[in-house]
C-alpha positions in Angstrom: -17.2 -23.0 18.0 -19.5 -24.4 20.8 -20.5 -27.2 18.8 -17.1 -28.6 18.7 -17.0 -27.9 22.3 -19.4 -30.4 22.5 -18.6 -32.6 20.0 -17.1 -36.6 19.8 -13.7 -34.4 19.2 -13.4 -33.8 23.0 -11.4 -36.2 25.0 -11.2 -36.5 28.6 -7.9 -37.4 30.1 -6.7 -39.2 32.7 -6.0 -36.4 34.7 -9.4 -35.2 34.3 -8.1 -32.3 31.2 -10.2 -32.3 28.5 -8.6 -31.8 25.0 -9.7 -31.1 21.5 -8.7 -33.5 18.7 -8.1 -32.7 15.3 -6.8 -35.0 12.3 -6.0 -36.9 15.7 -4.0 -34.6 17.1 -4.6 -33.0 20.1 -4.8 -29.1 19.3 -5.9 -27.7 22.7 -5.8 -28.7 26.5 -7.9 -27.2 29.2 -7.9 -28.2 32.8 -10.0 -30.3 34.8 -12.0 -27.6 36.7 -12.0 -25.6 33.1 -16.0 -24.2 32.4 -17.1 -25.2 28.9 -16.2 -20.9 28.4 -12.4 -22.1 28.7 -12.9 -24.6 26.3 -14.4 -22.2 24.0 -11.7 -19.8 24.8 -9.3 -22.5 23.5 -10.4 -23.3 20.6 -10.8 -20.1 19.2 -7.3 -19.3 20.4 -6.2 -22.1 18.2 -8.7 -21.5 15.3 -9.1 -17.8 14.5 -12.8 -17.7 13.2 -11.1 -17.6 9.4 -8.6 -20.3 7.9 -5.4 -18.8 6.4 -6.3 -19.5 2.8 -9.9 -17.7 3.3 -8.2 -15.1 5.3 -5.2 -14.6 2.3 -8.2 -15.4 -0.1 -9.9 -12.0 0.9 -7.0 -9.8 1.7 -6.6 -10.4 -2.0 -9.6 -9.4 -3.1 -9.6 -6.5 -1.1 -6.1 -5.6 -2.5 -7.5 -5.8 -6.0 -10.4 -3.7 -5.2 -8.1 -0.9 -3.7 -5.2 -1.1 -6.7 -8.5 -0.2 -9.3 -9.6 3.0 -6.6 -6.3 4.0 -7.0 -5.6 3.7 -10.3 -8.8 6.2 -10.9 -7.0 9.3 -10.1 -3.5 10.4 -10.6 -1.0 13.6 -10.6 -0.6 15.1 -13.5 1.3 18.9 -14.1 -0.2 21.0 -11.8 -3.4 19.1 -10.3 -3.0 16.9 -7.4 -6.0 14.7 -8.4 -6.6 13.9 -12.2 -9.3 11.1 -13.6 -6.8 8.2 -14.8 -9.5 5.8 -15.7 -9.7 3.5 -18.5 -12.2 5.7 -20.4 -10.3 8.8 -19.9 -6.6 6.8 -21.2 -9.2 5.5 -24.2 -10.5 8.9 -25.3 -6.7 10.3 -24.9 -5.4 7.5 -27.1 -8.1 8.1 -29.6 -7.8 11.7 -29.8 -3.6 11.3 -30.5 -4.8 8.8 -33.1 -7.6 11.0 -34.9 -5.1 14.0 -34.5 -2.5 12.1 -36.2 -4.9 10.5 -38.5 -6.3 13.6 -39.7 -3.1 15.6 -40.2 -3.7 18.0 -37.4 -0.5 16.8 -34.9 0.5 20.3 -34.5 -2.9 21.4 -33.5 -4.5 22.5 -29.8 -7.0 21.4 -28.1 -9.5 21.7 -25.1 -9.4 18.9 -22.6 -11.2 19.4 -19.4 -10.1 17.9 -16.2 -13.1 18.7 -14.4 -15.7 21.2 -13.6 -14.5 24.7 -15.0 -10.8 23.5 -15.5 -9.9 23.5 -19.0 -6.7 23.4 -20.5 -5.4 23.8 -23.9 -3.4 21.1 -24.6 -0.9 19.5 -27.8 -0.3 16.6 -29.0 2.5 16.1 -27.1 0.5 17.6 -23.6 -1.7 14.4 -24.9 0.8 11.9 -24.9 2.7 12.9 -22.1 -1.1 13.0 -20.3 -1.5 9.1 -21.6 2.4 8.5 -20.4 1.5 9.7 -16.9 -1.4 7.5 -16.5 0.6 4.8 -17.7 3.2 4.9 -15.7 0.3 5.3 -12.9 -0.8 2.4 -13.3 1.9 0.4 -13.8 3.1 1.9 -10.0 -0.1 0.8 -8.7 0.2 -2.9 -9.9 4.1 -3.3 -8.8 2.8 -2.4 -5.4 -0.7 -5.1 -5.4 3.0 -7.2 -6.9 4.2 -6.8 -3.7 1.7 -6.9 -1.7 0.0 -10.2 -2.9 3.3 -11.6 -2.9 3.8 -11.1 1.1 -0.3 -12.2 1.7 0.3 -15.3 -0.2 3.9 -15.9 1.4 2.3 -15.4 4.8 3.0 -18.7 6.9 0.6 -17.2 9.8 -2.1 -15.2 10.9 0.3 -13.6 12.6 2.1 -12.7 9.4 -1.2 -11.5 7.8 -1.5 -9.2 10.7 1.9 -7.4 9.4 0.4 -7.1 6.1 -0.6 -3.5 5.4 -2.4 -3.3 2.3 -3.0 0.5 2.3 0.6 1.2 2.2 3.0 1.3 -0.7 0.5 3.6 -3.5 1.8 6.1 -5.8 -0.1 9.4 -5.1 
């Protein structure tokens, strides 16, 4: 920002004011007796140190990087905190489909949540599993929906500043 304070886009007025000039319009005025700090001051008033579409450009980013951490984990049953990741819905859609393939629909099995938490499970504990997950994730892309709807809406900084993009997630 101190280079444009010191660049051809400073005009001096009449009055002894100096004012920055953009596109040719004037986008900041300081005083006469204003230190080259004011000046600086100014301008980055006027020009937060991002643009708005670099600024919406990486609130969006960061939005899609926090709707995949939450879509990793989900409630399911009992448990608070479940892995909902796309290998864990692939190996429960391939399990209902060998089960089914292989004529055993009406049989249990083991799944294991996690360290020492097993759980004997149907067919139908499978698919209802798999549902869960599903519907998961579907929650956590209405909400980036929403969300990356308002950031690219934004007419502001200000606006963006309203925007909170840890807010709205399914547990």
């Amino acid at each position: 920002m101190d280079d444009v304070a010191h660049s051809e886009n400073i005009r001096t007025e009449e009055d002894g004011s100096r004012s920055l000039i953009v596109d040719g319009s004037v986008v900041a005025t300081v005083a006469a007796d204003a230190t080259q700090a004011d000046l600086t001051a100014a301008i980055r008033a006027n020009f937060p140190s991002q643009s708005l579409a670099n600024r919406k450009e990486r609130m969006l980013a960061d939005l899609a990087a926090l709707r995949w951490t939450k879509m990793q984990t989900c409630a399911f049953g009992s448990r608070s905190s479940i892995d909902a990741s796309d290998t864990t819905a692939s190996r429960i859609a391939e399990t209902v489909v060998l089960l089914q393939a292989t004529g055993q629909g009406s049989a249990t099995i083991q799944w294991k949540f996690g360290v020492g938490d097993f759980q004997t499970m149907t067919l139908t504990d499978l698919v209802g599993y798999g549902g869960t997950i599903a519907a998961h994730w579907q929650l956590c892309f209405a909400n980036e929906e929403t969300l990356d709807t308002r950031i690219n809406g934004a007419e502001d900084h200000i606006a963006l500043d309203d925007i909170d993009i840890t807010t709205g997630w399914p547990a």
